[in-house]
N, C-alpha and C positions, 0 to 999 in steps of 0.2 A: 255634305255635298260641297264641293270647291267651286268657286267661283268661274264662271265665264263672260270672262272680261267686253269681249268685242260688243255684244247687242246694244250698249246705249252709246256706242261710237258707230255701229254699223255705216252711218251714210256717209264718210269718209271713204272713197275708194281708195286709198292706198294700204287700208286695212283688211277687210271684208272679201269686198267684189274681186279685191284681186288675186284671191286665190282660185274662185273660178276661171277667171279669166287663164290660170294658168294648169286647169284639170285638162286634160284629155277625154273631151266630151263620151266617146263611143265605148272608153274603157267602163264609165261608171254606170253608162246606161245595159251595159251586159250585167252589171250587179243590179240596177233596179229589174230589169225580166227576169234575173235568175230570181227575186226576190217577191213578184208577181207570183211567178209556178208555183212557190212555197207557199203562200196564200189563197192560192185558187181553189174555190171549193168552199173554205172558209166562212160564214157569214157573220160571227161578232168578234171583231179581231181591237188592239187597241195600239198606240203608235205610243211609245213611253220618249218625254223630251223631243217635241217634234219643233220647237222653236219657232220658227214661221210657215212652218208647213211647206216649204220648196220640193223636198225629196216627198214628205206626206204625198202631194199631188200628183208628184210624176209618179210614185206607186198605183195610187187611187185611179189615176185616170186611164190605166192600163188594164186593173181589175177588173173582169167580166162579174155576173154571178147578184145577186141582189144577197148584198153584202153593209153592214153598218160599223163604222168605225169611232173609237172613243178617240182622245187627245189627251196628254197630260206633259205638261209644260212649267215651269217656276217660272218663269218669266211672263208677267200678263202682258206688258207691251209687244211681245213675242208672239203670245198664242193671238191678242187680239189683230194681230197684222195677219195672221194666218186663216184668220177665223174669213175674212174678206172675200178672198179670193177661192178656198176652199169649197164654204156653203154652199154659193152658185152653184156646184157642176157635178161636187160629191157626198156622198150619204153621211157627214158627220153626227152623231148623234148628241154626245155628252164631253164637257171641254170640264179639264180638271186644272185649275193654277196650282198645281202643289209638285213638291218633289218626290220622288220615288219612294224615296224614305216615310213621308210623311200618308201620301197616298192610300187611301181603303177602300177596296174596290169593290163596290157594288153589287158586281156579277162577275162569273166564272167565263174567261175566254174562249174561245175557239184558239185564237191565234195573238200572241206578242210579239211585236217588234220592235226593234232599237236600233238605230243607226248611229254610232261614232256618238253616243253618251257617257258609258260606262267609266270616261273619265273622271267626270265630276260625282258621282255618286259618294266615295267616302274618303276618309283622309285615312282610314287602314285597313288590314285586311282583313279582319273582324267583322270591321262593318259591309266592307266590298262583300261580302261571301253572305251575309244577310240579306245582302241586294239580289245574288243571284238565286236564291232558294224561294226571295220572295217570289218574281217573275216565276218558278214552278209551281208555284202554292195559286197565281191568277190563271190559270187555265185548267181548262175541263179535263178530263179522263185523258180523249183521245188527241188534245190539240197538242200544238208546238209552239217552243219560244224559238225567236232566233234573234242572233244579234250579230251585229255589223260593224268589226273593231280591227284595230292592226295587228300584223303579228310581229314579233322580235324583232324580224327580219326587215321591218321596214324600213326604208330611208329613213322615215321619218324621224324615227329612235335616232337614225344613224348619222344624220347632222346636226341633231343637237350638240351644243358645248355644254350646256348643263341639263344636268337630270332632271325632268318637269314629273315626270309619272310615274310612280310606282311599278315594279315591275311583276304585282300581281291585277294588274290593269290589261298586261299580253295576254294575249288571244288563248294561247297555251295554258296559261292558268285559269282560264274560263273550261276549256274542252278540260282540262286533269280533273278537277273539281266535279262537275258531272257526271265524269265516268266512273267517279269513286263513291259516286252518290246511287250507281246503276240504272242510269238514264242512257236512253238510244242516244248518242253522239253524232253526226256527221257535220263533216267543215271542208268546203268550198273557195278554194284559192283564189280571188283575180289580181290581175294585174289594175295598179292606178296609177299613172303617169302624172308628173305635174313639171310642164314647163318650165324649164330654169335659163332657157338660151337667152334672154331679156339680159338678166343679172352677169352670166359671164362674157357679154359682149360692150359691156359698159365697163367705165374706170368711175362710175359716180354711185352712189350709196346708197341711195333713194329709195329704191324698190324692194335692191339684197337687206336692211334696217325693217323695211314693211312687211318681209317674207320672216326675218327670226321672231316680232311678234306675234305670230299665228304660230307658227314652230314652236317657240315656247310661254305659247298661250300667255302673253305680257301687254298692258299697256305702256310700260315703259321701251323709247327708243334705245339700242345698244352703242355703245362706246364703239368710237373708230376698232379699237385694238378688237372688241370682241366681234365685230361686224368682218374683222379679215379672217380672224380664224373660224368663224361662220361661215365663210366664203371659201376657205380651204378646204371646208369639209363636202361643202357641196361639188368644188371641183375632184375632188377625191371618191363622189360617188357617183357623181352624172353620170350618162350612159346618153350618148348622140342630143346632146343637151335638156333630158329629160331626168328627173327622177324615178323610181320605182317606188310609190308608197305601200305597194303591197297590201288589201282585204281578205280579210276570213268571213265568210259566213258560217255562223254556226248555228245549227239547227238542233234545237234539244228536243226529245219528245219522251213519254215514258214505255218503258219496253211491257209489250204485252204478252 
């Protein structure tokens, strides 16, 4: 599993918060309803890498249905910030600190989800392809996995200056793998916007250096020289001063 650097710098706003700060709230919330509908119904579902629980809740608190959900998180400062705010209001049952990898589950799912993990799961495709049979191997007969990753096509790929992610990490290599496997497939386009008018209305560096660290997932700050041609690239894909990161949902389930 590769590291994700940000959690024990998190309270730094020019790292963290400020990528929210530049989501396009209404885009992502069409992905958590469309991600609700896929769940409904559902009553033993489990959230894989849910970090501090943000998205967990905005799911959870949407969910109708007497419903109990598991957690599994590597980061205990993580899961235990999550754990806070969560238990009050939603049905958590069982909180796991292990990685994916490492993870043995108890019980057979209803329903799996994963949001923007799939990352860090392994350093090759060996093992990435391990990860996704396992998620089929934790749910039941009739349930579904689904998970929530970029495709090619995102910006996000798209200004990077160095290659951070493998490119059996796209979305695409998730859905071909499945369908070769003869699993129901279906995947769910949206749009995700992320404010970049901030960065190209300024001449200072500040923000655009805070933005390639999340982009490519670094604690280290960029070099002037790398910081402009980070900046070329984002002018070369903005669109009315937004990005397009482009979501796939993909919904696995086995054909009956």
């Amino acid at each position: 599993m590769t590291e994700w650097h940000f959690w024990g710098e998190k309270q730094f706003a020019d790292v963290y918060e400020n990528i929210y700060i530049r989501t396009c709230m209404e885009d992502w919330f069409k992905i958590v309803k469309e991600i609700v509908k896929e769940l409904t119904g559902f009553k033993v579902i489990i959230d894989i890498g849910c970090g501090e629980g943000h998205t967990t809740k905005q799911i959870l608190d949407r969910l109708d249905g007497d419903y109990e959900c598991d957690l599994l998180e590597p980061d205990k400062n993580a899961l235990a910030n999550g754990k806070v705010f969560l238990f009050p209001e939603n049905n958590i049952k069982d909180c796991y600190v292990k990685t994916l990898d490492l993870f043995e589950p108890e019980r057979k799912y209803d329903a799996v989800y994963t949001i923007h993990t799939n990352y860090y799961w392994a350093f090759n495709e060996r093992g990435f392809v391990k990860h996704l049979d396992k998620l089929m191997d934790m749910i039941k007969s009739d349930g579904k996995v689904l998970i929530l990753t970029l495709p090619e096509e995102s910006d996000h790929y798209n200004i990077m200056i160095k290659q951070v992610y493998p490119r059996f990490n796209y979305s695409q290599f998730m859905i071909d793998h499945y369908k070769k496997k003869g699993y129901n497939v279906r995947v769910k386009r949206f749009e995700m916007k992320m404010y970049v008018g901030d960065i190209l209305s300024t001449k200072k560096y500040f923000e655009l250096k805070s933005f390639y660290r999340f982009i490519h997932n670094t604690n280290i700050y960029p070099s002037d020289t790398d910081a402009k041609k980070f900046l070329d690239k984002i002018k070369k894909f903005q669109k009315n001063d937004c990005l397009n990161f482009k979501d796939d949902l993909i919904i696995v389930s086995r054909n009956k």
